[in-house]
C-alpha positions in Angstrom: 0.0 0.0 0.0 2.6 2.6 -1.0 2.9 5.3 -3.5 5.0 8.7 -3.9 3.6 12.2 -2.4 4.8 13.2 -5.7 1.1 13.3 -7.0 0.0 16.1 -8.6 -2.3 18.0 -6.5 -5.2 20.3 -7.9 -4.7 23.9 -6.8 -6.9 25.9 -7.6 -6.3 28.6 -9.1 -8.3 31.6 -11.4 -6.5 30.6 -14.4 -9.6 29.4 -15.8 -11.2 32.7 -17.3 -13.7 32.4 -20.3 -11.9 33.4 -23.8 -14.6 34.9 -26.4 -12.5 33.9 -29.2 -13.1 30.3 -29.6 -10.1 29.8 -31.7 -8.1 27.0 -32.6 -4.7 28.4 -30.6 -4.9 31.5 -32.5 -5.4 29.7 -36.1 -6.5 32.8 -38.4 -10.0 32.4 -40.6 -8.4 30.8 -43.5 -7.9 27.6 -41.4 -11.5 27.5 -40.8 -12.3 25.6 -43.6 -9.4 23.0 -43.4 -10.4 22.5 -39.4 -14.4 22.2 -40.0 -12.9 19.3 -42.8 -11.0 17.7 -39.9 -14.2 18.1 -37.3 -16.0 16.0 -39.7 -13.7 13.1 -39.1 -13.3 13.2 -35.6 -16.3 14.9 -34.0 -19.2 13.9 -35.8 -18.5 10.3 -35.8 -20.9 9.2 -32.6 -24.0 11.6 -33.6 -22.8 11.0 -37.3 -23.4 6.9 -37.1 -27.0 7.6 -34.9 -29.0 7.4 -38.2 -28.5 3.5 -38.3 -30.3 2.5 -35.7 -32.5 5.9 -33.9 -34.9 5.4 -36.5 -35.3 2.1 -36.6 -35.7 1.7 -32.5 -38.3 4.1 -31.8 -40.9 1.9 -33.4 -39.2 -1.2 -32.8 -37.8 -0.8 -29.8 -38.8 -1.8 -26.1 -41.9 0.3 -26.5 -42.9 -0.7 -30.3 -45.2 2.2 -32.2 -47.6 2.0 -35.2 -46.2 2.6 -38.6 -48.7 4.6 -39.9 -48.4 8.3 -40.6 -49.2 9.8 -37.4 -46.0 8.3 -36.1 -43.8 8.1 -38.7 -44.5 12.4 -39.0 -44.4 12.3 -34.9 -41.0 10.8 -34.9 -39.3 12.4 -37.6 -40.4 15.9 -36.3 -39.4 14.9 -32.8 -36.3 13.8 -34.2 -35.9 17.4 -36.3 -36.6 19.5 -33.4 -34.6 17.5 -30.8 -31.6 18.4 -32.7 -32.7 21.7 -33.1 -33.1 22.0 -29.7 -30.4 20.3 -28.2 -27.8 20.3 -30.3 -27.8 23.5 -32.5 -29.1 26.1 -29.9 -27.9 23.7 -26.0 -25.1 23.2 -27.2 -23.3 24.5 -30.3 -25.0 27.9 -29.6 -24.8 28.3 -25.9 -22.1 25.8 -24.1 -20.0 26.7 -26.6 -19.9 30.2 -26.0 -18.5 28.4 -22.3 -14.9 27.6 -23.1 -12.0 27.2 -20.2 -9.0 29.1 -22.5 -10.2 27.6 -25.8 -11.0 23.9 -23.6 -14.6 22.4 -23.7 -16.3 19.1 -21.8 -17.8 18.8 -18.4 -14.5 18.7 -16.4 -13.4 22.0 -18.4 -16.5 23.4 -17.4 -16.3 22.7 -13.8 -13.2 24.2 -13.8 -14.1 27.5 -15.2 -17.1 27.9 -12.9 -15.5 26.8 -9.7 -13.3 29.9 -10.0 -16.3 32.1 -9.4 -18.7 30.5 -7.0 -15.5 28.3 -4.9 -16.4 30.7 -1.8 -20.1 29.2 -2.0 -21.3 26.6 -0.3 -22.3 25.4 -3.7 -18.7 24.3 -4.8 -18.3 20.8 -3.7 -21.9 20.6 -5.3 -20.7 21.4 -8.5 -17.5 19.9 -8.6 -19.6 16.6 -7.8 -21.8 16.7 -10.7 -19.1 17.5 -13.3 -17.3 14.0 -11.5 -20.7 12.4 -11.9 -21.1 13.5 -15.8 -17.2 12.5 -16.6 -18.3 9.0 -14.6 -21.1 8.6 -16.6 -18.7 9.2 -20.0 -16.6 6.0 -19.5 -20.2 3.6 -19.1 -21.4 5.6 -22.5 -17.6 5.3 -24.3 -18.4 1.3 -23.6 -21.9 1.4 -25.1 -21.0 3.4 -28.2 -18.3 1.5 -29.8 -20.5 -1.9 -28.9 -23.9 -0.4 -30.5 -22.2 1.4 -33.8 -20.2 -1.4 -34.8 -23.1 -4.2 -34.5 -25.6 -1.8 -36.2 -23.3 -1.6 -38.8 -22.4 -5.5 -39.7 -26.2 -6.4 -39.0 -26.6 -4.2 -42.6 -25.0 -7.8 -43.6 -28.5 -9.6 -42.9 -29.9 -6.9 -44.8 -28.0 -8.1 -48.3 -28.2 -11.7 -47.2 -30.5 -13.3 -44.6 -28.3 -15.8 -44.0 -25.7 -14.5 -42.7 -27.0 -13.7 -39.7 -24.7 -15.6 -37.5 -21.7 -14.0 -39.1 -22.4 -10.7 -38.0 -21.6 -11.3 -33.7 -18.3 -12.9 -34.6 -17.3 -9.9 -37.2 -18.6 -7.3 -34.7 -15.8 -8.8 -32.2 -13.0 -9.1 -34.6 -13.7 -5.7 -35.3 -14.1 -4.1 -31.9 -11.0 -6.2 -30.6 -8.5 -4.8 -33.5 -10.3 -1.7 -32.4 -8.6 -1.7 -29.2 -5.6 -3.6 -30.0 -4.6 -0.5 -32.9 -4.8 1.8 -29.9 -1.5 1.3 -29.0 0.6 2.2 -32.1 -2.0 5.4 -32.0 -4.3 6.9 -34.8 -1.7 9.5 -36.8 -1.5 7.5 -39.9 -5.1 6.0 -40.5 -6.5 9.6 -38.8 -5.4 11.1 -42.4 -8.2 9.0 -44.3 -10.8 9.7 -41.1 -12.2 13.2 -42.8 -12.8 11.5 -46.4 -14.3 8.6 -45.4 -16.6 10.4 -43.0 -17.5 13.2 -45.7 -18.2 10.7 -47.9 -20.5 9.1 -45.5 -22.2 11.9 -44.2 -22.8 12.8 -48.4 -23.9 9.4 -49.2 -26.6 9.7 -46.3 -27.5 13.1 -48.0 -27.7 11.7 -51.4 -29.9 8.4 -50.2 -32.0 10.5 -48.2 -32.9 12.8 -51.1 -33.5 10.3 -53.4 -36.8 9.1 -51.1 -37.5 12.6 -50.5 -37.6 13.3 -54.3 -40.6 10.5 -54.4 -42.3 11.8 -51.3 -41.6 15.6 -50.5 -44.8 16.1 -48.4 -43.0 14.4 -45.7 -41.1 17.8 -45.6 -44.3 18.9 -43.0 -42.8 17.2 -40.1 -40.5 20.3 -40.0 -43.6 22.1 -38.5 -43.5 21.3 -34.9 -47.3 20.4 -34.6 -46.4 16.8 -35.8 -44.5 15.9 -33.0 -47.2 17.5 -30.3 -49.9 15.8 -32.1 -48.0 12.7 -31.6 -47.9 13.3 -27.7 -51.4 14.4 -27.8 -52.6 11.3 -29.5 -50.6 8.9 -27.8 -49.6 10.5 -24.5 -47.8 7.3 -22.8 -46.1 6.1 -26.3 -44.8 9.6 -26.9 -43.3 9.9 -23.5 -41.5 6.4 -24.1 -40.7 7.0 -27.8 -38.4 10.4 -26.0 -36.0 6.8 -25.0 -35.3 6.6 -28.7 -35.5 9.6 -30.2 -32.7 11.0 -27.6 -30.3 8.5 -29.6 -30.6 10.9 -32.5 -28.4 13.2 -30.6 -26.1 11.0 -28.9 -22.4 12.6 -29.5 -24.0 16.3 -28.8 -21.7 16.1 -26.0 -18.5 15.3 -27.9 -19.0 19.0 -29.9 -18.7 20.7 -26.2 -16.0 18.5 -25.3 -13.7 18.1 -28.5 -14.1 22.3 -29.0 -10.6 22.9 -28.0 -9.1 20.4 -31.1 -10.9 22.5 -33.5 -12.1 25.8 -32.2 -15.4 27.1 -32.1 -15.8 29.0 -35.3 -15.2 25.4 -37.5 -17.3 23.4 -35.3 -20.5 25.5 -35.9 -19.3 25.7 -39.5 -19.0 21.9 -40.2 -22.4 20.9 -38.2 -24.9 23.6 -39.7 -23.5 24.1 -43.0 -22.7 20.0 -43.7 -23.5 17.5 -40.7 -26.8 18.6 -39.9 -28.6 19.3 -42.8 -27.1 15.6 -44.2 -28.5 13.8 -41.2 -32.1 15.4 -41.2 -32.1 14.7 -44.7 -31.4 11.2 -44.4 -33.6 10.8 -41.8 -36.5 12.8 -43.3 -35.3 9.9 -46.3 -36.0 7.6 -44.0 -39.7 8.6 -43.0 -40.2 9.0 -46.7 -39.5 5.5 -47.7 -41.4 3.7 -44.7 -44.7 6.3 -45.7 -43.8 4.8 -49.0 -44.4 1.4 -48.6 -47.5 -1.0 -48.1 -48.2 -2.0 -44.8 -46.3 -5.1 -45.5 -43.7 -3.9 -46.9 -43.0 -1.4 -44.3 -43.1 -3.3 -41.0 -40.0 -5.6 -43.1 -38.0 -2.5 -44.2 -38.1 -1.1 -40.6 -36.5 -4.0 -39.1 -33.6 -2.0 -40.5 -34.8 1.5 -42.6 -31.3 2.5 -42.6 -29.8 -0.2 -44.7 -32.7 -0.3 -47.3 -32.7 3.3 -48.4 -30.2 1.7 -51.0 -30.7 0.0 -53.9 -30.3 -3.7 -53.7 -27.0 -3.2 -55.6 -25.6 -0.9 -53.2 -26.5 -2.2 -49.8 -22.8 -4.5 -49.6 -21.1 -1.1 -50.3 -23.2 0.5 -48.0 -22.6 -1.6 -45.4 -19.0 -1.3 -45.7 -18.9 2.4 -45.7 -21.0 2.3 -42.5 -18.7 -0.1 -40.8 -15.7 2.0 -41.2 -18.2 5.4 -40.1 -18.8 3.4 -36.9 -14.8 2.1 -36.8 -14.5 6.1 -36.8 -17.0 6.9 -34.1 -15.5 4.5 -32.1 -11.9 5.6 -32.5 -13.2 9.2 -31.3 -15.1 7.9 -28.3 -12.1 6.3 -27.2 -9.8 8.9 -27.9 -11.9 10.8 -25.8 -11.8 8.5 -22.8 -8.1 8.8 -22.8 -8.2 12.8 -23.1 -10.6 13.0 -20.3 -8.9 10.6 -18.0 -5.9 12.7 -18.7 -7.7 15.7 -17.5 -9.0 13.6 -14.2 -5.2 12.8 -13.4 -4.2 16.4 -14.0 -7.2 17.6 -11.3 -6.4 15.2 -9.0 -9.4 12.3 -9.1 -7.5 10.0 -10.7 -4.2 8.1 -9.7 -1.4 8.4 -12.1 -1.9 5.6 -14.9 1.0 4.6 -17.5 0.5 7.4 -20.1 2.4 7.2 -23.3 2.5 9.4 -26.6 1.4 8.1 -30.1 2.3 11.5 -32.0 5.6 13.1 -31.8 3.8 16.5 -33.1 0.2 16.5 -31.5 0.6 16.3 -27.7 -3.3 15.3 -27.5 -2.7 12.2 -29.3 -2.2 9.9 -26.3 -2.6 6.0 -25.0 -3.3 5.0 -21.6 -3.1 1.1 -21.4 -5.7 0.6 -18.5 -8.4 2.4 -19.8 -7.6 0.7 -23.2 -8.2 -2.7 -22.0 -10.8 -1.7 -19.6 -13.1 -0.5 -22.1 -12.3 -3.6 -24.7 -13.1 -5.8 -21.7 -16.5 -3.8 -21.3 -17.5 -3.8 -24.8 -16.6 -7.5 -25.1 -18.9 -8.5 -22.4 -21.9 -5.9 -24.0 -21.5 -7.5 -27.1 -22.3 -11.4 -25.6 -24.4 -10.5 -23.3 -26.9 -8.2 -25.3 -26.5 -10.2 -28.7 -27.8 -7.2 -31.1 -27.8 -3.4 -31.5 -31.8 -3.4 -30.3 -30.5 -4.9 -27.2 -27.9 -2.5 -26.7 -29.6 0.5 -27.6 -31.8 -0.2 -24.7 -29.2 0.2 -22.7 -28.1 3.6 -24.8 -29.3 6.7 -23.6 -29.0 6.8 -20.0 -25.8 7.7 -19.6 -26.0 10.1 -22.3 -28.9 11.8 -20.8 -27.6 11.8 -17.6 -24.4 13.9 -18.6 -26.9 16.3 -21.1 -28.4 16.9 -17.7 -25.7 17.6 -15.7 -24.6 19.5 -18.3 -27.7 21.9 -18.2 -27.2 22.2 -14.5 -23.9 23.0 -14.6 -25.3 25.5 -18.0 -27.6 27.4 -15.5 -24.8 28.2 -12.9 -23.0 29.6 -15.9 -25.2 31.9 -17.1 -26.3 33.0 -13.1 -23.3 33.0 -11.2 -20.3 33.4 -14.1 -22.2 34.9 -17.3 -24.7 36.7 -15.0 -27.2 36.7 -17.6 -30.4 39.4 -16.6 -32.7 36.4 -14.8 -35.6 37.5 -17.2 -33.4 36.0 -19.8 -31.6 33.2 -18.1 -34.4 31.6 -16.7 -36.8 31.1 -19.7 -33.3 29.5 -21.4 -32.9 27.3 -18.2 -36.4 26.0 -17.6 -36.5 25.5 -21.3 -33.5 22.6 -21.3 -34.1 21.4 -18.1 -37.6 20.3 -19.1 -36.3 19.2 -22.5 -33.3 17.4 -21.2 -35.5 16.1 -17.8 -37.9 14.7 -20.1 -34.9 13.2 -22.2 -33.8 11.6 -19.1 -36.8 10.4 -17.5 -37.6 8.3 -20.6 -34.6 6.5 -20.3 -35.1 5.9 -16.6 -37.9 3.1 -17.9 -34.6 1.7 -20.1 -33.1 0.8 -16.9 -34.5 -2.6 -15.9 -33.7 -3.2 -19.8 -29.9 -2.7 -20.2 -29.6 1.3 -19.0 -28.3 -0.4 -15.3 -25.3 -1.2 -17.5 -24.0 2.3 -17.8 -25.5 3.5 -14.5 -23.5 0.5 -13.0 -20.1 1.9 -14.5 -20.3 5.4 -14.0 -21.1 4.7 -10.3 -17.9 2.4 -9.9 -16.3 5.6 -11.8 -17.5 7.9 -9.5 -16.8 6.0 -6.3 -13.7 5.7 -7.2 -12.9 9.1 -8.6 -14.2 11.0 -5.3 -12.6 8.1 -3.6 -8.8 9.3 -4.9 -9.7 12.8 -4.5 -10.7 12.7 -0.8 -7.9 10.4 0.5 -5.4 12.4 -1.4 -6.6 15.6 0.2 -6.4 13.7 3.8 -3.3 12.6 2.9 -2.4 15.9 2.4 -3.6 17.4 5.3 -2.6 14.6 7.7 1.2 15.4 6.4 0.8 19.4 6.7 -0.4 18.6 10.6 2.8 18.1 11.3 5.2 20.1 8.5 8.4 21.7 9.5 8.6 24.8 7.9 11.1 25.0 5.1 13.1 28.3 6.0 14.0 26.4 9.8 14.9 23.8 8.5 17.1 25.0 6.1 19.0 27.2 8.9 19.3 24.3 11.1 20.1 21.6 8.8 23.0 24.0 7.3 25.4 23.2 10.3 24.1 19.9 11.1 25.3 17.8 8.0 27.8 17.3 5.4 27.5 18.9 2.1 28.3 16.9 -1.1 28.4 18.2 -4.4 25.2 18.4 -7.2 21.6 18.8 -7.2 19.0 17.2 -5.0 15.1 17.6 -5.9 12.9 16.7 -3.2 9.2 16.3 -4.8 6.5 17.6 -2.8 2.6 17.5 -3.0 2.2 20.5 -1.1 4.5 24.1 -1.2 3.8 24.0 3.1 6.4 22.4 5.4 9.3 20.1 4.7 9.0 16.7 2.3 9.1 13.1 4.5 12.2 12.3 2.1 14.2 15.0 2.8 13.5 14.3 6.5 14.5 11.0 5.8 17.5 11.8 3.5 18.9 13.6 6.5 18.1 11.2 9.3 19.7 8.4 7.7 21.9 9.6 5.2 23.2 12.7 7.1 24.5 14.7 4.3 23.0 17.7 2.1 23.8 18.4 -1.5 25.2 21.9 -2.4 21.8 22.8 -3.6 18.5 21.3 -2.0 15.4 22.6 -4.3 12.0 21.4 -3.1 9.7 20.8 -6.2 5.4 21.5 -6.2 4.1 20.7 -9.1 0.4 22.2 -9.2 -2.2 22.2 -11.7 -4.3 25.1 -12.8 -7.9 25.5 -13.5 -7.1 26.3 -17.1 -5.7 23.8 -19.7 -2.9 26.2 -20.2 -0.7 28.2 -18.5 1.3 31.1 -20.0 5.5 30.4 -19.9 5.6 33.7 -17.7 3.6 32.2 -15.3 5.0 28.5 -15.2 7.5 29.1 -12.3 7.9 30.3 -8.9 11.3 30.3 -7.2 12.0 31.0 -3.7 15.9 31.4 -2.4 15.6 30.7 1.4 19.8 30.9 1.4 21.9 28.2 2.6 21.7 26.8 -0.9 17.7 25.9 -0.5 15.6 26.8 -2.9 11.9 26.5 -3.2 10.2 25.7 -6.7 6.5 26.3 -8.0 6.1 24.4 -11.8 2.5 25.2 -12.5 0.6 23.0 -15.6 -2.6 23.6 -17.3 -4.6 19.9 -17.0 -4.0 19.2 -20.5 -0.7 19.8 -20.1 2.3 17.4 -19.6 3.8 17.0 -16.5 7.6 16.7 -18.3 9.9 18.1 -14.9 13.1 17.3 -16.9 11.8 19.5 -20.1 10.6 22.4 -17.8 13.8 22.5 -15.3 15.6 23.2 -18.6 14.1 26.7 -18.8 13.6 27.5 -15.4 14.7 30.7 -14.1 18.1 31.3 -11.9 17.8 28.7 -9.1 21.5 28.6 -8.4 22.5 28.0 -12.0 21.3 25.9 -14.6 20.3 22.0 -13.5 22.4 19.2 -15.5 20.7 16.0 -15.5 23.5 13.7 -14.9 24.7 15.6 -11.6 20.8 15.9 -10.4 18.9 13.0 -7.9 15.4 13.1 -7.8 14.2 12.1 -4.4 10.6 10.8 -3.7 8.7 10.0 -0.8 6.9 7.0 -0.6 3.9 6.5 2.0 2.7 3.2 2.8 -0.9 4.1 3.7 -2.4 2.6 6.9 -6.0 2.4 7.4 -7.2 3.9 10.9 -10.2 4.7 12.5 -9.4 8.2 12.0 -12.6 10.4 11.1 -12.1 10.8 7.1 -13.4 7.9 5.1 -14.9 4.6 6.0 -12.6 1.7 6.4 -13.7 0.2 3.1 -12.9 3.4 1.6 -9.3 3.9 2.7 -8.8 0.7 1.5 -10.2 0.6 -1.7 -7.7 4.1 -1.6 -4.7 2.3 -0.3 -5.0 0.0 -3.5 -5.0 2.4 -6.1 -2.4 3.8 -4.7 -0.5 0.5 -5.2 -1.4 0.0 -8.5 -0.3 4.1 -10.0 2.3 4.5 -12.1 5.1 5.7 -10.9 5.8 9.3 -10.1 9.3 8.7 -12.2 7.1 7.8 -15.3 4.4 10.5 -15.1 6.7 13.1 -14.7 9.4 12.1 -16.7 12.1 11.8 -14.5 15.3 10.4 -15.9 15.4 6.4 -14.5 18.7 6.6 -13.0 19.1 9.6 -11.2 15.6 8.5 -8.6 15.8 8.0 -5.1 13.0 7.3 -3.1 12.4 6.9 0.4 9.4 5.6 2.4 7.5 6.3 6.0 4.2 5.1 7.4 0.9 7.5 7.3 -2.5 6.8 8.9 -5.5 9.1 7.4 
């Protein structure tokens, strides 16, 4: 039960003010174009791949509807105004005005409102619910790559019956090399993402209007009326059929979250003046075709609507250009899952995990080996256990609500408290989403005996475990300042008491207050000081950058001790060795090869001290055994690492 003090700590700090540029790092407007290109191929993937199966489930789903007219209108309007509502004004109009230094996503968010209510007692509150949304992410990042995929080769029983049992062993084949490419990263097939995702998002366009040619009148079901006489008609069916229509706007969250690849300006650019209009169309395409049909005919082509837009001829093609959509979509969830956790290490909720770098030129292009296999061993066991895409999308939704209404809370403190929006404004915009998203959200409540428990299930293990880190690490912390030397006596006393050798000692501390256990340690049993003694903090901002001028703070206490502030945004790297070699005067310049690094290591013992419950500390006490090493996550050269242990009880 042991780990280094060296963890990065979150301290906060009010770095995180709101830019109004939503730029891509200061990319000019002739980018724009170019970037909206690349959002295509990396953003839109999720929401991009929904037409496949959102259709399809809300009359075939748990909660089956009539295909007659009535519906098939009721749907597609619902569907049209969901994405209006949600996606084009929730999110691409107002979150994304909400932007931590360019950074988007719940965690980003939190961040950037903590800042300006942390003195409230509403803090913790919100700190909790942007946890609970990022917990929610990694049971939705399982679901998405297991329901995309399976849609996609199920097209396969849609060109041949018969192959039917094919499709669960490709689906596995393909989700497992999925995973298994994770490794050598995504720079060299990323290139081909933005065609092959244009081209899918055209061909959707160009199957949609080719139904919509034959039947334009469908066109109505822009006119909101559709979708109320639905509900009016069949009040019960058109709270229910909210479980499916929400899966039309599944990925609305990876716009907010991804904004700081891309910038704002391209984002809004790629989904109003490409994505959108290609997905209404196909699925206004989709209503046209089933209103098309016989009664007959219909209830067989909306087993899967998606799949038999297409000519007989092109359904094999089809289904291959799908795949690879959903291969996308997939490759963007999980890239997503590594960014995030990243972030959650950086803020302190997650222990440090084996991090590695697939892209010598984009420092967001990362790997984290856990959460790889983690997820593959999730979507493994969705896959057998749920057997199809209608299965699974019962299970969809939840999770994806849940964040969509975490998100609106964490919306309404924004405009209050940060924005401070006139409430005569604010309000009407509030109430608005949180009925929209509440109703969102309590339709997939009834999913839950069904499959949603799944991704419920996995964000709670997510969040226990998050808040779990978090809390012991700030006990830890406190339980260590309790007793802390203070630097500057220590330094005067310590002077005369031992021998000085020559170099460069770093002593790593999780806190800038008192004296670190190994220099304590260093002394007692080794009994000699270097020439210079700096003491390291590294501490992590509420913004995702921080500005060279403000990345160090150096502190000469004489005697040849020095203290050291190294300040990270959390989507920065923690890379001491890169950062020491343009730190300001500190007693010279520090050369690597006549530098030891010395880190505390705690082994953690549980104690009825008030804190956490027993199960907790332990549960604490084992991810601190299984971190990676503070030498790895911060870089520090392999042979020139000390560390040195003590007992703690929290």
């Amino acid at each position: 039960m042991s780990d280094s003090l060296a963890d990065t700590p979150y301290v906060p700090s009010t770095a995180g003010e709101s830019h109004s540029s939503g730029g891509h790092h200061g990319q000019g407007s002739g980018n724009i174009t170019k970037l909206a290109l690349g959002a295509v191929g990396v953003v839109f993937g999720d929401i991009g791949t929904s037409p496949l199966y959102a259709f399809r489930e809300t009359f075939v789903g748990p909660h089956p509807l009539a295909i007659d007219e009535l519906h098939v209108l009721g749907v597609v309007s619902l569907i049209f105004w969901s994405m209006t509502l949600v996606v084009s004004v929730q999110y691409v109009g107002v979150l994304m005005r909400a932007d931590n230094k360019g950074q988007g996503g719940s965690l980003a968010l939190v961040a950037l409102i903590s800042g300006a209510i942390r003195k409230s007692g509403y803090g913790p509150l919100v700190v909790l619910l942007g946890v609970f949304a990022t917990s929610l992410f990694y049971g939705d990042s399982m679901i998405t790559p297991a329901v995309s995929v399976l849609s996609a080769v199920e097209g396969l029983t849609v060109v041949q019956s018969d192959l039917a049992p094919f499709v669960l062993p490709i689906a596995l084949v393909l989700l497992i090399a999925l995973f298994v490419i994770q490794k050598s990263g995504t720079a060299k097939i990323g290139a081909l993402f933005a065609p092959v995702m244009v081209t899918y998002f055209t061909v959707l366009a160009v199957l949609g209007i080719y139904h919509l040619v034959q039947m334009p009148e469908v066109l109505v079901a822009l006119n909101p009326w559709y979708a109320i006489q639905f509900f009016l008609t069949d009040k019960i069916l058109g709270f229910l059929a909210l479980g499916s229509v929400v899966l039309a706007v599944t990925g609305a969250e990876a716009l907010y979250a991804d904004m700081g690849h891309f910038g704002r300006g391209p984002l809004r650019l790629s989904w109003f003046a490409f994505v959108m209009p290609c997905l209404l169309i196909n699925y206004f395409g989709q209503a046209a075709m089933i209103l098309g049909l016989d009664d007959a005919q219909a209830a067989v082509a909306m087993e899967n609507p998606f799949f038999n837009l297409a000519p007989e001829s092109l359904r094999l093609p089809l289904v291959i250009l799908a795949t690879c959509a959903t291969f996308i979509a997939s490759q963007a969830v999980i890239s997503g899952a590594f960014s995030i956790t990243h972030q959650a290490m950086q803020l302190g909720f997650i222990p440090r995990l084996s991090t590695r770098h697939t892209s010598e030129h984009e420092a967001g292009q990362i790997y984290i080996p856990f959460v790889n296999w983690a997820l593959m061993t999730g979507v493994i066991v969705l896959v057998l256990v749920f057997q199809n895409s209608s299965n699974l999308a019962s299970a969809y939704g939840i999770a994806v609500t849940g964040a969509m209404l975490i998100d609106t809370c964490l919306m309404a403190v924004m405009l209050l408290v940060v924005w401070k929006w006139h409430k005569a404004l604010a309000i009407p915009v509030i109430v608005t989403f949180f009925v929209v998203d509440g109703a969102y959200f309590a339709a997939n409540a009834t999913k839950i005996p069904d499959g949603g428990w799944f991704p419920l299930m996995i964000g709670g293990i997510a969040f226990t475990l998050l808040t779990t880190w978090n809390k012991g690490r700030r006990l830890m912390r406190d339980r260590m300042t309790e007793a802390a030397l203070p630097l500057n006596v220590f330094a005067k006393s310590a002077h005369g008491s031992a021998a000085r050798v020559p170099g460069t000692a770093i002593f790593m501390a999780s806190s800038n207050m008192g004296v670190p256990s190994a220099l304590l340690h260093n002394i007692k049993h080794n009994k000699v000081l270097h020439e210079r003694v700096v003491v390291l903090t590294v501490e992590v901002q509420d913004g995702p950058y921080v500005e060279p001028q403000d990345r160090f703070t150096v502190v000469d206490l004489g005697q040849g001790f020095y203290r050291l502030t190294l300040r990270y945004g959390f989507m920065e790297e923690t890379d001491i060795p890169a950062a020491l070699a343009h730190a300001p005067f500190c007693g010279g310049p520090f050369e690597m090869m006549k530098t030891s690094f010395f880190l505390s290591r705690q082994t953690l013992v549980p104690s009825e001290k008030p804190g956490m419950a027993i199960w907790r500390e332990k549960l604490f006490a084992w991810m601190m055994r299984n971190a990676a090493s503070a030498m790895e996550f911060f870089r520090l050269p392999t042979n020139r690492v000390v560390e040195l242990g003590s007992q703690l009880e929290i």
